[in-house]
ChimeraX commands (.cxc) that place a marker at each C-alpha (Angstrom):
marker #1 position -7.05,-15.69,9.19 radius 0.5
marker #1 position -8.36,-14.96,5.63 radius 0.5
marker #1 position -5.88,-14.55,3.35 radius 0.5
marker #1 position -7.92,-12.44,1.52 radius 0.5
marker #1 position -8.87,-9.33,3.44 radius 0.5
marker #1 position -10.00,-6.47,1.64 radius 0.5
marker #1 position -8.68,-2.89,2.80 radius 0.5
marker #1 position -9.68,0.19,1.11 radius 0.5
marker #1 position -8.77,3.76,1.47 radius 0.5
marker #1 position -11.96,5.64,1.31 radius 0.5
marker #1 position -12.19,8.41,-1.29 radius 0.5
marker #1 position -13.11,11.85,0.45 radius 0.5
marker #1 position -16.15,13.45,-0.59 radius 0.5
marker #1 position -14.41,17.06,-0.52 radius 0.5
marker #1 position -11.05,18.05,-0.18 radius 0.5
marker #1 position -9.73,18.38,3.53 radius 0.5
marker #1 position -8.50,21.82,4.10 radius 0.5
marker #1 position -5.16,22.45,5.12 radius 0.5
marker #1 position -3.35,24.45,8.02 radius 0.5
marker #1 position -0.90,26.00,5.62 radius 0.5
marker #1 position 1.80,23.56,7.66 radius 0.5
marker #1 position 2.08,20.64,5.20 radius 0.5
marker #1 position -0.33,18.66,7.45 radius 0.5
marker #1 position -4.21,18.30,7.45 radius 0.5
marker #1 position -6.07,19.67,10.40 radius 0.5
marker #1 position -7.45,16.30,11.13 radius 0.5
marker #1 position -3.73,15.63,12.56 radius 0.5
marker #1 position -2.85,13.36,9.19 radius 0.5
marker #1 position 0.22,14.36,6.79 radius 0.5
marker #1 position 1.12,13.03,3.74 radius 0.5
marker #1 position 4.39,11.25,5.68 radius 0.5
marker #1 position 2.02,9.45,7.88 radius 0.5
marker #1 position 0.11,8.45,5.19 radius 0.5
marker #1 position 2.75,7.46,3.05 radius 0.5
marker #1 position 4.08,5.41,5.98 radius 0.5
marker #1 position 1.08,3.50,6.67 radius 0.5
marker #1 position 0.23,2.53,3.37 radius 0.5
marker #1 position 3.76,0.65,3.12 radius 0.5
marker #1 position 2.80,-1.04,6.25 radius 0.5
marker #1 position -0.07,-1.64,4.48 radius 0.5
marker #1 position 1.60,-3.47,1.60 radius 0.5
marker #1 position 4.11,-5.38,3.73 radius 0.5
marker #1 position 1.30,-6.74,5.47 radius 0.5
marker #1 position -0.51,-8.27,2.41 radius 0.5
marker #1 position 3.02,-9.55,1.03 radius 0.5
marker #1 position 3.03,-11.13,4.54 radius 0.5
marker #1 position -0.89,-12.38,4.13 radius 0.5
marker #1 position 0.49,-13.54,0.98 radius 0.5
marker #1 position 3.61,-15.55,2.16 radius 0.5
marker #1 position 1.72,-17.63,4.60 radius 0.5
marker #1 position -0.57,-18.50,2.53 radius 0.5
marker #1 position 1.54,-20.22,0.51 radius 0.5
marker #1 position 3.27,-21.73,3.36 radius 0.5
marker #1 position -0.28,-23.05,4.58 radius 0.5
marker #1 position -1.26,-24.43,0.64 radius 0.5
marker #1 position 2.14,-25.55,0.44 radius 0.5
marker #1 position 2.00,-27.85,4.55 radius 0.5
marker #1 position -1.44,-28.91,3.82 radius 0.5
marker #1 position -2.98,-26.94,6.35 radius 0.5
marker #1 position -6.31,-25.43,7.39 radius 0.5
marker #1 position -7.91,-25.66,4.10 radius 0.5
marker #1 position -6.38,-22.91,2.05 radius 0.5
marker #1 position -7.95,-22.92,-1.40 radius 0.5
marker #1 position -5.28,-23.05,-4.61 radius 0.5
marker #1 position -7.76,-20.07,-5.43 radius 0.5
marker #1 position -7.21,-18.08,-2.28 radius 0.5
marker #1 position -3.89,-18.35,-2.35 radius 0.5
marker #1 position -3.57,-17.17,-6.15 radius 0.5
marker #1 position -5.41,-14.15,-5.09 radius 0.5
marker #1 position -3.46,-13.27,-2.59 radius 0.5
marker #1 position -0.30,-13.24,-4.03 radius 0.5
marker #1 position -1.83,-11.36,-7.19 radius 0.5
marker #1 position -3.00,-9.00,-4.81 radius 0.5
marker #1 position -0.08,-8.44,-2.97 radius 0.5
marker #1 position 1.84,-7.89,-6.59 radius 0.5
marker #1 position -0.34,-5.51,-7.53 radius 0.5
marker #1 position -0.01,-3.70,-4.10 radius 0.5
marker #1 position 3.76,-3.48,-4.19 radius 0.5
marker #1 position 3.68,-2.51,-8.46 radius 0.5
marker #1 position 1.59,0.27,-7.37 radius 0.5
marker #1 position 3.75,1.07,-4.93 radius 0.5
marker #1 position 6.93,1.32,-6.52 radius 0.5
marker #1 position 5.65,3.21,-9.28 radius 0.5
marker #1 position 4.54,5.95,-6.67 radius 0.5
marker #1 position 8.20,6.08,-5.48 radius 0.5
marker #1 position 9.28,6.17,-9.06 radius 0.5
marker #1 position 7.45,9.00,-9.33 radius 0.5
marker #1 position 8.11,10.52,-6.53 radius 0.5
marker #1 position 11.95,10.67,-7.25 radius 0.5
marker #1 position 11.14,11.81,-10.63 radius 0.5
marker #1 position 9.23,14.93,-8.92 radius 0.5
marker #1 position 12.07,15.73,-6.81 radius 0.5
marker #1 position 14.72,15.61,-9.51 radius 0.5
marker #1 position 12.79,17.79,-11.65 radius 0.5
marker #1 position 12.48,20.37,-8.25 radius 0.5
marker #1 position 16.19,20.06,-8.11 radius 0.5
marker #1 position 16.72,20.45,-11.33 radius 0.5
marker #1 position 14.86,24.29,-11.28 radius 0.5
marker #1 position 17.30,27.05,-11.74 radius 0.5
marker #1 position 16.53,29.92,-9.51 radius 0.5
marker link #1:1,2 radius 0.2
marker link #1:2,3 radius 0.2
marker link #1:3,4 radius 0.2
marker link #1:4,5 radius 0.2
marker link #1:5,6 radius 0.2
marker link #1:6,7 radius 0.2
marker link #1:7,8 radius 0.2
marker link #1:8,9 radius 0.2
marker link #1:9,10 radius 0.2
marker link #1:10,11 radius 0.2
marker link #1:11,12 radius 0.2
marker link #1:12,13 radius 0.2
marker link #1:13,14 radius 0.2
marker link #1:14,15 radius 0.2
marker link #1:15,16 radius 0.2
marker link #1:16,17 radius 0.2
marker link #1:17,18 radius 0.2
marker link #1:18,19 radius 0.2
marker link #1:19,20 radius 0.2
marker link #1:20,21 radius 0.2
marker link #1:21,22 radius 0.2
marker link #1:22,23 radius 0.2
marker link #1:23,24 radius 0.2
marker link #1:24,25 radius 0.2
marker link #1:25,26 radius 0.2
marker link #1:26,27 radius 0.2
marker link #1:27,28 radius 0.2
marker link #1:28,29 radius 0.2
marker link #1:29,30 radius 0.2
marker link #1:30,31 radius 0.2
marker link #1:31,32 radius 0.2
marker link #1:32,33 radius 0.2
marker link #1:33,34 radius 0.2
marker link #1:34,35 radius 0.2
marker link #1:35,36 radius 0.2
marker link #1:36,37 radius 0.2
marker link #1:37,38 radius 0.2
marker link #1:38,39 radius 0.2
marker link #1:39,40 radius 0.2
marker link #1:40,41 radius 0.2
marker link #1:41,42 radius 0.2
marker link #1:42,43 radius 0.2
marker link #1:43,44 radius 0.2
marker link #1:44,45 radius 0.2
marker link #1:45,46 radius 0.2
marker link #1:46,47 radius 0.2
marker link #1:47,48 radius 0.2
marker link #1:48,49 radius 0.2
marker link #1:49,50 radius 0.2
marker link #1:50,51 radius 0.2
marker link #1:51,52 radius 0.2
marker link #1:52,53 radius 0.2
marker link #1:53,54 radius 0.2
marker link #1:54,55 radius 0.2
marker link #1:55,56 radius 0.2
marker link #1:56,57 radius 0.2
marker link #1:57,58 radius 0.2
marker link #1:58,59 radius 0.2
marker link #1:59,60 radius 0.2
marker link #1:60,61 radius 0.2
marker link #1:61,62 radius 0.2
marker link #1:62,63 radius 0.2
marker link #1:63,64 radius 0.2
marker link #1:64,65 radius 0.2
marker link #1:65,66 radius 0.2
marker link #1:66,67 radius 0.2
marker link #1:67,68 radius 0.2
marker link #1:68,69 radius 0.2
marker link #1:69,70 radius 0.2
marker link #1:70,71 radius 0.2
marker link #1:71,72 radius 0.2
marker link #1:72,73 radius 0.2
marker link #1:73,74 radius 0.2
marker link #1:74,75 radius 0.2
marker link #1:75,76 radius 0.2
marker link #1:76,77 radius 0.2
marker link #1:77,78 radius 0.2
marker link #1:78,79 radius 0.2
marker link #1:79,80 radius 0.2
marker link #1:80,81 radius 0.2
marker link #1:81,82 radius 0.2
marker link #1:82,83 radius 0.2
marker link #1:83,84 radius 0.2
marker link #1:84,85 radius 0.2
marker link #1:85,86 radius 0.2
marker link #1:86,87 radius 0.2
marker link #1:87,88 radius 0.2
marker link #1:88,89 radius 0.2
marker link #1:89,90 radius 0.2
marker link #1:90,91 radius 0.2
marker link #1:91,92 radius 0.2
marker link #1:92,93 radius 0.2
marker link #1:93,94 radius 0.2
marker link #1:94,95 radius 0.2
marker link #1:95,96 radius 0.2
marker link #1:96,97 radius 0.2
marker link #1:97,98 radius 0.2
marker link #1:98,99 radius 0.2
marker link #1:99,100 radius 0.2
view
């Protein structure tokens, strides 16, 4: 397995219209969405991991170069996503924080 697989989340041409429920009508919502993109980024910390473990054993040829990139990837992944959560939290204590 390449350590370096590239997954991309394509970027919708047009908005997708909405139910009026909090979900999409193609069946998506923003929960299963969030969820799979942290799958997303354990996976590549995961990609990540063993390829160090496979430059570090010697084994099947893993490039010093691969490796690099995978792990920078895999930063970058899990940077992005805890600044999404930061802002998330920041969103919902300013919506708490709304006097009615």
């Amino acid at each position: 397995m390449n350590p370096i697989t590239s997954t991309r989340i394509p970027a919708p041409s047009a908005p997708l219209p909405s139910t009026g429920t909090g979900k999409i009508e193609d069946g998506s919502s923003f929960k299963s969405f969030l969820l799979e993109s942290i799958q997303e980024v354990n996976s590549m910390q995961q990609e990540a991991d063993h390829a160090v473990e496979q430059l570090v054993s010697g084994g099947d040829d893993v490039s010093p170069a691969e490796v690099l990139t995978a792990v920078q990837k895999a930063d970058i992944a899990f940077r992005m996503m805890m600044q999404i959560r930061n802002k998330m939290v920041q969103a919902y204590q300013e919506v708490q924080n709304i006097r009615i």
